[in-house]
C-alpha positions as CSV (number, residue, x, y, z in Angstrom):
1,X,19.5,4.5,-9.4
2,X,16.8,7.1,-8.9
3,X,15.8,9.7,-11.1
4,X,15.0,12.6,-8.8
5,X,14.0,16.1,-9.9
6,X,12.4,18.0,-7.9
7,X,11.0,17.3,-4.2
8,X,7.9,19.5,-2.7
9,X,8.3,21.3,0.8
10,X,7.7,18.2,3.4
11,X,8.8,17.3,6.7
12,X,8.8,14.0,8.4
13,X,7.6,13.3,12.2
14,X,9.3,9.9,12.6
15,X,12.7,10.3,11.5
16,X,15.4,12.1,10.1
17,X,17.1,12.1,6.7
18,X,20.8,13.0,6.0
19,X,22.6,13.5,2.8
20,X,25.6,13.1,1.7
21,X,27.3,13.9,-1.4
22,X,29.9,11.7,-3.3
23,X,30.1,13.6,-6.8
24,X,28.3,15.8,-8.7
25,X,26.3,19.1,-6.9
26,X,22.7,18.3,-4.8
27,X,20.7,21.6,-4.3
28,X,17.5,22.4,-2.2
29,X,16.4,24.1,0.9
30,X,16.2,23.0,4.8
31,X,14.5,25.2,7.4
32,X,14.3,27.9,4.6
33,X,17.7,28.0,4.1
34,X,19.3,27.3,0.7
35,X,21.7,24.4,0.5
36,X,24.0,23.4,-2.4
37,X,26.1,20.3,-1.4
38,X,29.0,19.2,-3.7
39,X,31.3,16.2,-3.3
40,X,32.0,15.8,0.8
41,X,29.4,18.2,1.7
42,X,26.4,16.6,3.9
43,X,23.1,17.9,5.5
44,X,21.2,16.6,8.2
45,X,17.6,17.4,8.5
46,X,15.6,16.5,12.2
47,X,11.7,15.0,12.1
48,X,10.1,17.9,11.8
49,X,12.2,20.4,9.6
50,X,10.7,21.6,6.4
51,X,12.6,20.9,3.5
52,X,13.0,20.3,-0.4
53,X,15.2,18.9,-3.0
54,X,16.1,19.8,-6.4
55,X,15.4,20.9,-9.2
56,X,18.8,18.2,-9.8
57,X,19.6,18.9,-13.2
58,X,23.4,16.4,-13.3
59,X,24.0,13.2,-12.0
60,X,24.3,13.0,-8.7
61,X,25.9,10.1,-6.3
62,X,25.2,10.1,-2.4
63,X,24.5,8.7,0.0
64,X,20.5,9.3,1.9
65,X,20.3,8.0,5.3
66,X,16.6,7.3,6.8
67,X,16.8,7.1,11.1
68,X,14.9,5.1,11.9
69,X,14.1,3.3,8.6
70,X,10.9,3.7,6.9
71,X,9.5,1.6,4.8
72,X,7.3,4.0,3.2
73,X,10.2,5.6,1.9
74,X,11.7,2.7,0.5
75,X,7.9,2.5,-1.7
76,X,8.4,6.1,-2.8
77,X,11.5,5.7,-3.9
78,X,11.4,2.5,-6.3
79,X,8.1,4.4,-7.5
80,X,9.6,7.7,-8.6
């Protein structure tokens, strides 16, 4: 499990990250639009699109898909 509260304005170059959620609500922004997923909702965000996550303030489950993986990602997450 990952603790996640609130992810910065990024974007990645080489690859993409989808969401989606299983139970609870997952709010942030993707090409400075809102986005408030709940249970069945997903989001797909290209290399390159600005986005954020959070603040989360429930438990959350989903899934987070990396294309192609990164293991950079993997470090940041088992860091947070």
């Amino acid at each position: 499990m990952v603790r996640l509260r609130l992810v910065s304005p990024h974007y990645h170059t080489q690859y993409s990250e989808s969401i989606k959620v299983l139970d609870g609500t997952f709010v942030g922004s993707a090409d400075d639009r809102s986005v408030r997923l709940g249970p069945g909702d997903e989001v797909s965000v290209p290399p390159r699109m600005v986005h954020s996550w959070g603040p989360v303030q429930e438990p959350v489950r989903m899934v987070l898909e990396i294309r192609p993986a990164h293991e950079g990602f993997e470090k940041w997450l088992t860091s947070s």
